[in-house]
C-alpha positions as CSV (number, residue, x, y, z in Angstrom):
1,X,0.0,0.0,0.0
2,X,1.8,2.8,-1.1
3,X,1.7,6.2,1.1
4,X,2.3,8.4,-2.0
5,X,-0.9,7.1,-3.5
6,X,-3.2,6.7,-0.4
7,X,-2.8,10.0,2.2
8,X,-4.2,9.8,5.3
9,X,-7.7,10.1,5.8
10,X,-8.5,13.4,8.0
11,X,-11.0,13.8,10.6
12,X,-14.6,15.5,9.8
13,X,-14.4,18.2,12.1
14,X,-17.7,19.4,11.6
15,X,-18.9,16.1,12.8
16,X,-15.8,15.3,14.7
17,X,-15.7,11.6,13.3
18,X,-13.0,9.8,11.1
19,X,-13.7,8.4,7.4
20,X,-13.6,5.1,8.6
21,X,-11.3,3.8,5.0
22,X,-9.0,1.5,7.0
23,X,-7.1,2.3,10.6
24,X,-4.0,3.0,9.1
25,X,-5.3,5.3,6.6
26,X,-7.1,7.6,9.1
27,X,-4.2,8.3,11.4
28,X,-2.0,11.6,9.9
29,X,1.1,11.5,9.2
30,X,2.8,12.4,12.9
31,X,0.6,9.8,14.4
32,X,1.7,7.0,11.6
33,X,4.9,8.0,12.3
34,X,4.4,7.7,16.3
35,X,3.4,4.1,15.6
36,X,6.2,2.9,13.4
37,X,8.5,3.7,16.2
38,X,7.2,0.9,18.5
39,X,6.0,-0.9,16.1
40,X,7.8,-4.1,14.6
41,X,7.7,-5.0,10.9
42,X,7.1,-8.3,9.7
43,X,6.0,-10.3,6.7
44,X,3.8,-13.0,6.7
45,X,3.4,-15.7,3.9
46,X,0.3,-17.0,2.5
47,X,-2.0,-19.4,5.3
48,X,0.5,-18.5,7.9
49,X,-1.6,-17.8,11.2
50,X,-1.5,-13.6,12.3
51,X,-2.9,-14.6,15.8
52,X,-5.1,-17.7,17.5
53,X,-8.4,-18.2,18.8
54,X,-7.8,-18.8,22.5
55,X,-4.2,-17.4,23.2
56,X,-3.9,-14.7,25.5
57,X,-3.6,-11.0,23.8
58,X,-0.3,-9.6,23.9
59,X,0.3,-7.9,20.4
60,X,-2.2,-5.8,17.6
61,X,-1.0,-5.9,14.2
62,X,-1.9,-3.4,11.1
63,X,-1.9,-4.8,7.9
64,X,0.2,-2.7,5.3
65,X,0.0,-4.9,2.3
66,X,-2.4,-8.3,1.5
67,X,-5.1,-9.4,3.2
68,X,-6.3,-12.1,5.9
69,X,-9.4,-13.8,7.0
70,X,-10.8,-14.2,10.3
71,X,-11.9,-17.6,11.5
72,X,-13.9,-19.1,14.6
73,X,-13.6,-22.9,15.1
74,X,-16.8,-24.8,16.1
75,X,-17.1,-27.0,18.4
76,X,-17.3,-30.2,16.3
77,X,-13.4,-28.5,14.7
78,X,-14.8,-26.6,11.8
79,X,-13.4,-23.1,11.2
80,X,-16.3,-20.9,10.0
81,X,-14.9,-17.5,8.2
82,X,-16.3,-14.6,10.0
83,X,-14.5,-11.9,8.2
84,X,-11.7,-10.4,5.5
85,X,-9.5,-8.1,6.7
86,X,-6.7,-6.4,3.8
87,X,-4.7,-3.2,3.8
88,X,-4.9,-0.2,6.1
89,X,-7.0,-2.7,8.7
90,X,-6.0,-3.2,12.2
91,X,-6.2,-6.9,13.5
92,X,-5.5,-9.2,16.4
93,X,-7.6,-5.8,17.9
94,X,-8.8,-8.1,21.3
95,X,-5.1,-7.1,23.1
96,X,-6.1,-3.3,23.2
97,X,-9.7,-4.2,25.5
98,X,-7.7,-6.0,28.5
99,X,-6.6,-9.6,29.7
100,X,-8.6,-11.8,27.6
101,X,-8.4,-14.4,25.3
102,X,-8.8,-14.2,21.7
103,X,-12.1,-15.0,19.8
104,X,-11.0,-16.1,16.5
105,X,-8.5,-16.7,14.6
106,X,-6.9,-14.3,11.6
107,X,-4.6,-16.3,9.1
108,X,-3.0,-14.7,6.0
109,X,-4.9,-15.0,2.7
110,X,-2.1,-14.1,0.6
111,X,1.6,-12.9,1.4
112,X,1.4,-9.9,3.8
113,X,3.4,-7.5,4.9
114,X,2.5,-5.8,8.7
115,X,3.3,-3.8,11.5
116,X,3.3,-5.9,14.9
117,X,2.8,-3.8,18.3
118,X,3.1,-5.2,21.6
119,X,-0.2,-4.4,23.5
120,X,1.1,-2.6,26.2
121,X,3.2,0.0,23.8
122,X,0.0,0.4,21.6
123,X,-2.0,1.5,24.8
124,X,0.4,3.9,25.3
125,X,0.5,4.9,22.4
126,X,-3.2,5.5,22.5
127,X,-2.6,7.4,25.8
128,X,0.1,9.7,24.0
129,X,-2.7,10.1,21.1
130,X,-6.5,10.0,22.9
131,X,-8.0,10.9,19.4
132,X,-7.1,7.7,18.2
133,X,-8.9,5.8,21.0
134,X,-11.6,7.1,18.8
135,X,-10.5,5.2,15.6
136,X,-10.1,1.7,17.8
137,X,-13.6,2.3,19.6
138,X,-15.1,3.3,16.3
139,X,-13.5,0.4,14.4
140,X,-14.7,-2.5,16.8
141,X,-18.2,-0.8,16.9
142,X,-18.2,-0.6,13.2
143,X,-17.0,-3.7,12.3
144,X,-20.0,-5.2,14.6
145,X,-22.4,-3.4,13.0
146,X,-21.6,-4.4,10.2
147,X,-22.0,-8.0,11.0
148,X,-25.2,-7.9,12.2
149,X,-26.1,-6.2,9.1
150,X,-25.0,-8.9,7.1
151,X,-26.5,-11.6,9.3
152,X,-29.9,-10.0,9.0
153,X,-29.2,-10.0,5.6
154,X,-28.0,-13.7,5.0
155,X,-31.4,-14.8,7.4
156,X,-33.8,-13.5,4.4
157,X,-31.8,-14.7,2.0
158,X,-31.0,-18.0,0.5
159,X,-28.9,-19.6,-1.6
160,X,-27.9,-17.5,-5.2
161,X,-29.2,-14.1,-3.0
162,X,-27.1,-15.3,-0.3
163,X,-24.2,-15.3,-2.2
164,X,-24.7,-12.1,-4.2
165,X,-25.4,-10.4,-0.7
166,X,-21.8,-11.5,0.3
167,X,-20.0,-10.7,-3.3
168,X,-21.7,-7.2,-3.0
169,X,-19.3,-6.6,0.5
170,X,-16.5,-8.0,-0.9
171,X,-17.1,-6.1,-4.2
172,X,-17.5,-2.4,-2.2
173,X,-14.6,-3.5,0.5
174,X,-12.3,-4.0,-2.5
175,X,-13.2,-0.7,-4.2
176,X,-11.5,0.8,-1.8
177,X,-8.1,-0.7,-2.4
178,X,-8.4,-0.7,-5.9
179,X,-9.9,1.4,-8.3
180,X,-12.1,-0.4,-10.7
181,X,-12.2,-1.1,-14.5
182,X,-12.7,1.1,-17.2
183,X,-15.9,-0.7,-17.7
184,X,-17.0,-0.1,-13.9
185,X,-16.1,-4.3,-13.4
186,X,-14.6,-4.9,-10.0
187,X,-12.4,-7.8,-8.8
188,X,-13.0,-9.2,-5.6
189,X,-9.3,-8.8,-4.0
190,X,-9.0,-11.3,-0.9
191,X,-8.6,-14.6,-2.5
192,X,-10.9,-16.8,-1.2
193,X,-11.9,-20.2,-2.2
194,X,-15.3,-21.9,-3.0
195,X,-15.0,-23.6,0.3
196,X,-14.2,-20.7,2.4
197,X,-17.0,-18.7,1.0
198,X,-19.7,-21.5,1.7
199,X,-17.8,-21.2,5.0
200,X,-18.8,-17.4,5.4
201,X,-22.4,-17.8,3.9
202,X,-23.0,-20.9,5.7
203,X,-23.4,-23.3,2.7
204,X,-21.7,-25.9,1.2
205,X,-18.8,-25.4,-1.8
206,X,-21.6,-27.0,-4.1
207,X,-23.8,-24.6,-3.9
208,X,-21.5,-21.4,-3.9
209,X,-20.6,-23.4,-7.5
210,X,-23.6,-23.3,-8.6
211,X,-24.6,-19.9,-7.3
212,X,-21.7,-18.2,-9.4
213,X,-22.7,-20.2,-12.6
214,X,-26.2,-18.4,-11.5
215,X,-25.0,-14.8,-11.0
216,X,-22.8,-15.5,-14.1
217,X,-26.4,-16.1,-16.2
218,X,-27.3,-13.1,-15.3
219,X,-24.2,-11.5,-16.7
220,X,-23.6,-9.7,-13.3
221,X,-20.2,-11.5,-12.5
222,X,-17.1,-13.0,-14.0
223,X,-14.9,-16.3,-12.2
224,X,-11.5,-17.4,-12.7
225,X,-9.1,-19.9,-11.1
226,X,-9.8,-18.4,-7.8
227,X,-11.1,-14.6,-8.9
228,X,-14.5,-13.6,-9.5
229,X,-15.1,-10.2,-10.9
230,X,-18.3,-8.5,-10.2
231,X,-19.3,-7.2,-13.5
232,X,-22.3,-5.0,-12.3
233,X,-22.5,-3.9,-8.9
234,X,-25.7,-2.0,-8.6
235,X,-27.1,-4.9,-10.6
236,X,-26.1,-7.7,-8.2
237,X,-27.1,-5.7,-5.0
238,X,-30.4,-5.5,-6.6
239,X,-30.8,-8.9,-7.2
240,X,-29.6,-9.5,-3.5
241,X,-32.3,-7.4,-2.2
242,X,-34.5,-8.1,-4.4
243,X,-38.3,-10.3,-2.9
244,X,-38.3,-13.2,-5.2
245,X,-34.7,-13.1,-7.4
246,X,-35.0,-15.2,-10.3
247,X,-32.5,-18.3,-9.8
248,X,-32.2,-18.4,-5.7
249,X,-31.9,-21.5,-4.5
């Protein structure tokens, strides 16, 4: 993620709240600065494990480049993807709100490059900087929001909608790294699997198949070996929200 292309997100004063485009993107330049001095860096390759469900909190880490999934195991040993995470986003987040244990698990989707912080220097950190308490309150609060959102969402929705509902995120989060095509078409950047998207949308890899080769009928997406490109956004949220979509399962 380079710095020369992405400047820092400023506050709305008028509102006093941040843009909310990433943690790392919202903090100026002083502050970014302030962070990188206790901050570690360290790359991560593809599947490698960021930080585990059930340890004890002891570091945060800021994604600078790639992206990660977060995962919750079951208790029959399945891990159920609760979330993507990619550039700018601040993970491992549990170690800031006390002594506890962590609640899932965040693993590298692709090769990654990060900033890891010990919790007890980014606390004071935080203390050095109160406005950025802000940006950490705002982010969990957000970010569990948006879940229940999506879960309301997925409870109305079924099969082919369910799908389109979670492509739609991915499609807007992605925006934001990336500008899209000429045409408008957008690629869906954290490269996830058929199986790990049945995972998130609670169905099984044969139906996510079959959904694509749905939403591809409809000319509203595009697959690859592991890339789908959603062709027309407003199009597929519509079908999402639509009452009766043509083609759910």
């Amino acid at each position: 993620m380079s710095e020369r292309n992405i400047p820092p997100r400023p506050y709305d004063h008028a509102s006093d709240t941040p843009s909310w485009d990433g943690f790392w993107n919202d903090l100026d330049v002083p502050q970014r600065e302030a962070l990188r001095q206790v901050a570690r860096p360290r790359g991560f390759p593809a599947r490698a494990p960021l930080c585990y469900q059930g340890e004890e909190s002891d570091h945060i880490i800021i994604i600078k480049e790639g992206w990660a999934k977060v995962t919750s195991a079951t208790e029959d040993g399945h891990d159920v993807v609760l979330a993507v995470r990619g550039p700018g986003d601040l993970v491992c987040e549990s170690a800031v709100l006390g002594s506890r244990r962590r609640s899932a698990t965040v693993t590298a989707l692709s090769p990654l490059s990060a900033l890891v912080i010990p919790a007890a220097r980014f606390t004071a950190f935080l203390d050095a900087h109160p406005r950025v308490w802000m940006l950490v309150s705002g982010t969990l609060v957000r970010r569990q929001d948006d879940a229940d959102r999506r879960l309301q969402a997925h409870v109305s929705a079924k099969g082919t909608q369910r799908l389109a509902l979670l492509l739609a995120h991915l499609a807007e989060l992605s925006a934001k790294r990336c500008a899209p095509g000429a045409d408008g078409s957008i690629d869906i950047a954290p490269p996830l699997s058929q199986e790990e998207l049945g995972s998130w949308m609670d169905a099984s890899r044969e139906t996510v198949a079959r959904a694509l080769s749905d939403l591809r009928g409809h000319g509203l997406v595009r697959t690859g070996w592991r890339r789908i490109t959603v062709v027309d956004l407003p199009g597929l949220k519509a079908f999402a929200s639509a009452p009766a979509a043509s083609g759910t399962h």
